[in-house]
KEMARFI-607415 format. One record per residue (C-alpha): x negated, y, z negated; residue number from 1; residue in three letters. Coordinates in Angstrom, 3 decimals, always signed. Layout:
N
<site <X, Y, Z>, NUM, "Ala">
...
This chain:
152
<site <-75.384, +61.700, +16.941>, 1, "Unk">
<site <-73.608, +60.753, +19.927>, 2, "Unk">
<site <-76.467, +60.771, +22.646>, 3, "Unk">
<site <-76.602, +56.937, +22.931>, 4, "Unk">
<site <-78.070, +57.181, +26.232>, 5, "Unk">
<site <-75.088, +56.111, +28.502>, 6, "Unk">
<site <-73.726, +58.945, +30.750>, 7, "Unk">
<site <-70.478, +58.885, +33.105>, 8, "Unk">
<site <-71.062, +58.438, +36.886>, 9, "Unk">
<site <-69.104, +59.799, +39.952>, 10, "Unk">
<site <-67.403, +55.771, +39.548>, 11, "Unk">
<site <-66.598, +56.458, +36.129>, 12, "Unk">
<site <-65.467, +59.804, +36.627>, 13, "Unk">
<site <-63.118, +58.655, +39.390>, 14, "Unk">
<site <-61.884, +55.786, +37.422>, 15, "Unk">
<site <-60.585, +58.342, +34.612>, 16, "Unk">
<site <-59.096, +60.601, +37.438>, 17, "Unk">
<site <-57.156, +58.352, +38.634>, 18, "Unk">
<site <-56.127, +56.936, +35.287>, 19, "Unk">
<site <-54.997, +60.679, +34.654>, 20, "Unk">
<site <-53.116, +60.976, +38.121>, 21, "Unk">
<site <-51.457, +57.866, +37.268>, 22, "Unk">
<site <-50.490, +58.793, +33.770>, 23, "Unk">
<site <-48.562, +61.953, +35.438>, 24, "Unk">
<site <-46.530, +60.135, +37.842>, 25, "Unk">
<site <-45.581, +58.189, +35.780>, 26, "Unk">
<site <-44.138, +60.826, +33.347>, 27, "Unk">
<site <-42.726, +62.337, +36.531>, 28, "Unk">
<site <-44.777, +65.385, +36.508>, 29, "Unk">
<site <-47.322, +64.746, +38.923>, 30, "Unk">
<site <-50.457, +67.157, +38.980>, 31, "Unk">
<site <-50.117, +67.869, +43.012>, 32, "Unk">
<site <-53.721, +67.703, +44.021>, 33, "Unk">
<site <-56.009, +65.646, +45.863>, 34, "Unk">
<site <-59.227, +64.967, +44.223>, 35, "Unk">
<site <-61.802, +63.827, +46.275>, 36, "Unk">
<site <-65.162, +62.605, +43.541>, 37, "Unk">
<site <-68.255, +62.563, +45.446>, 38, "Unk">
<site <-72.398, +62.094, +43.647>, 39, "Unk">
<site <-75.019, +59.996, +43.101>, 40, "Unk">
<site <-75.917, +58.352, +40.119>, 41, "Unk">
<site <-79.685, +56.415, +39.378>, 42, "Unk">
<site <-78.986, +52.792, +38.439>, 43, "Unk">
<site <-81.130, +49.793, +38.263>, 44, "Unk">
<site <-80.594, +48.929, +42.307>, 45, "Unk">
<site <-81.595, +52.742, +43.442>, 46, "Unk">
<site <-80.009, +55.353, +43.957>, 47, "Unk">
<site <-75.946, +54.701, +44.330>, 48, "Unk">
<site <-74.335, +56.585, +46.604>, 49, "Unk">
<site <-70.158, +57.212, +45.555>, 50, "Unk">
<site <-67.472, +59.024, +47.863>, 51, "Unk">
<site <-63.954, +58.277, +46.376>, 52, "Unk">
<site <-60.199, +59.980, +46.524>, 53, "Unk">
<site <-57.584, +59.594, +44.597>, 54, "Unk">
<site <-53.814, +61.271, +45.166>, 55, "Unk">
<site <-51.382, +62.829, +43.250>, 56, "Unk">
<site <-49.756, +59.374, +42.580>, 57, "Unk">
<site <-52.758, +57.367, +41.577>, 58, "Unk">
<site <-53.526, +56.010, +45.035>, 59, "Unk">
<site <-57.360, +55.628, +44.865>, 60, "Unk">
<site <-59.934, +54.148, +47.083>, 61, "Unk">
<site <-64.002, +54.635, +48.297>, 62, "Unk">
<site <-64.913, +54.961, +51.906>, 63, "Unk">
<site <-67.751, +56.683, +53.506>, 64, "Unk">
<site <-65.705, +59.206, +54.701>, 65, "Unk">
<site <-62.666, +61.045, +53.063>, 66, "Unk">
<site <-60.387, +63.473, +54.364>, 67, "Unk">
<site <-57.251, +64.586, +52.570>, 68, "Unk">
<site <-54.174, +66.761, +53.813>, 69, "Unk">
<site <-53.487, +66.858, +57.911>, 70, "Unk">
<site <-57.634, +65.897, +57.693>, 71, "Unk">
<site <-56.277, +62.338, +57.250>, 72, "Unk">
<site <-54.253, +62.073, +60.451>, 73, "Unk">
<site <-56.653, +63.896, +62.642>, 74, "Unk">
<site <-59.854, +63.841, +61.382>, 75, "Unk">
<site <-60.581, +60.280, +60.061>, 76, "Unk">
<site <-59.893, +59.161, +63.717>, 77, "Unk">
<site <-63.028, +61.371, +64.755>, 78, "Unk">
<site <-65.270, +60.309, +61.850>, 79, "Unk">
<site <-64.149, +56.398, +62.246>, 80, "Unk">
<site <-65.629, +56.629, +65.908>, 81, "Unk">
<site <-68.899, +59.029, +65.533>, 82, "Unk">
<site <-70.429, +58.702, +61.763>, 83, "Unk">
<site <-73.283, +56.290, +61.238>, 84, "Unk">
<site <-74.895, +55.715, +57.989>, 85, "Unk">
<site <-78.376, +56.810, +59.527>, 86, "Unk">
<site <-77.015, +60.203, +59.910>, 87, "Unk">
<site <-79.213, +63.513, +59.451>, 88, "Unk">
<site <-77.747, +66.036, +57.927>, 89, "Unk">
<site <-77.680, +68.533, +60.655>, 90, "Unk">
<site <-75.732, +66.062, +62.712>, 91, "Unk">
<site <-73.207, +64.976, +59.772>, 92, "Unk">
<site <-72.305, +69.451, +59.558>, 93, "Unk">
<site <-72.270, +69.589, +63.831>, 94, "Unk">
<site <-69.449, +66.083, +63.163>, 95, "Unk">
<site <-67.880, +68.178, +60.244>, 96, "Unk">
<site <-67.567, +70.903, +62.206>, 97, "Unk">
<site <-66.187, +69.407, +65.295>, 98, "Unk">
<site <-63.464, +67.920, +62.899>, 99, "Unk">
<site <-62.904, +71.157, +61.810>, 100, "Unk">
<site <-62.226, +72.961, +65.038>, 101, "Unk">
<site <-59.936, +69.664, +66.188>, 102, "Unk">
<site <-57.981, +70.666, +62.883>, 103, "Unk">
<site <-57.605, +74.320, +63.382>, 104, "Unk">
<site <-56.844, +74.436, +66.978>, 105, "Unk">
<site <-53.829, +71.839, +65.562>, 106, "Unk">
<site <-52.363, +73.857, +63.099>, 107, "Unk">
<site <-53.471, +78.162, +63.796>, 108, "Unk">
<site <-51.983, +79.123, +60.614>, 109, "Unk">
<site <-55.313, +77.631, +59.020>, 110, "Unk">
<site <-58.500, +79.512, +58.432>, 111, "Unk">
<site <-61.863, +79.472, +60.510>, 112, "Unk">
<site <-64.284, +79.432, +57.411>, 113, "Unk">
<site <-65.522, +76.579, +55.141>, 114, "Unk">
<site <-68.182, +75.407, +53.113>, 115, "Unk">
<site <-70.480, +72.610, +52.661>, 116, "Unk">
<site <-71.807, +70.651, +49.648>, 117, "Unk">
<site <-74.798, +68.369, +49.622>, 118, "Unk">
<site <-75.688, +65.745, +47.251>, 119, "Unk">
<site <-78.488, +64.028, +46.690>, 120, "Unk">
<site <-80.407, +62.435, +43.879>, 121, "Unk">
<site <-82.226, +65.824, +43.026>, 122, "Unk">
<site <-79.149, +67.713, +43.006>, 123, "Unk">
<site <-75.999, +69.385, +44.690>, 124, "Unk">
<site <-76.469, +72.454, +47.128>, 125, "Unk">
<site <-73.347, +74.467, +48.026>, 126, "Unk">
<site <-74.341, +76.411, +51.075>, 127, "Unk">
<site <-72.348, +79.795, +51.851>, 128, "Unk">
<site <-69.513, +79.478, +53.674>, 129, "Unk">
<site <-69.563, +80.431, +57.260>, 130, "Unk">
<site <-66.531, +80.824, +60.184>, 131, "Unk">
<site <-66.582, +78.406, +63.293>, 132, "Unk">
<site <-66.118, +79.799, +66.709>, 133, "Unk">
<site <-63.006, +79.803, +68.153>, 134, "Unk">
<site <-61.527, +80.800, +71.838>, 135, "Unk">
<site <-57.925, +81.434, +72.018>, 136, "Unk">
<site <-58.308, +83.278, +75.248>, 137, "Unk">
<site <-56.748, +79.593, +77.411>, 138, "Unk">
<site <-54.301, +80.972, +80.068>, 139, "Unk">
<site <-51.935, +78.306, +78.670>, 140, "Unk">
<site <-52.073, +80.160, +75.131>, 141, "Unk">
<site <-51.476, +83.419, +76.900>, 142, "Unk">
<site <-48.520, +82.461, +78.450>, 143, "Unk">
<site <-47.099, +79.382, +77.816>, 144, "Unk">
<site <-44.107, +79.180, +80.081>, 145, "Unk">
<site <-45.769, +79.981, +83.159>, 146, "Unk">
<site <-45.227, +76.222, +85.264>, 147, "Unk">
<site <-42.980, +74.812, +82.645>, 148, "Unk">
<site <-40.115, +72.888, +83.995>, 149, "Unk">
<site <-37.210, +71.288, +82.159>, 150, "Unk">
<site <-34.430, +72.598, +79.917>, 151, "Unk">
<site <-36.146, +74.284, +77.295>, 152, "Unk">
């Protein structure tokens, strides 16, 4: 009865999101997320490729990149510079995960592990999650005071 054929893309789904986000704040009880929508859908021009965000305020936008949290101040920089739309994907996860180490050396209460999504026409694959490497061992980590001058 109701299979007219239409379905909801990753456009449409992040127009309704932020619609919803929206709604909240303006009821003053925000949902406190960040939702970042990304997919493909099959149209009449090819494929169409969608990466959006939107805030816990309604703030929305698309860009071929996305970072949310202390990702935004740090990261974006990195991807702004290095990402290319001819990418592969082994060198999009080695630009990820250069990113990610930038972002955990910042702030060590953060954890080494994450995951990666792909998604593609045929499908999404969520790979396992795996731990970057990590060297804390810098003499200036081990003792920090050692050559420090001034007051503090």
């Amino acid at each position: 009865m109701w299979d007219d054929g239409n379905s909801l893309g990753p456009k449409e789904i992040h127009a309704y999101l932020t619609r919803v986000m929206y709604n909240r704040r303006n009821k003053f009880d925000p949902l406190w997320n960040s939702l970042v929508l990304g997919g493909v859908k099959k149209g009449p021009k090819g494929d169409e490729k969608y990466l959006g965000m939107v805030n816990m305020i309604g703030t929305h936008f698309e860009e071929n990149h996305i970072a949310t949290g202390f990702g935004n101040h740090m990261a974006i920089p990195i991807l702004r510079g290095e990402w290319r739309e001819d990418m592969t994907f082994e060198e999009a996860v080695k630009l990820i995960e250069k990113c990610l180490l930038v972002l955990l050396y910042r702030d060590r209460s953060s954890i080494n592990k994450f995951q990666i999504a792909k998604i593609t026409t045929e499908g999404s694959t969520i790979y396992p999650p795996y731990a970057l490497k990590t060297n804390w061992g810098f003499a200036a980590f081990e003792n920090p005071s050692k050559g420090a001058v001034g007051t503090w």
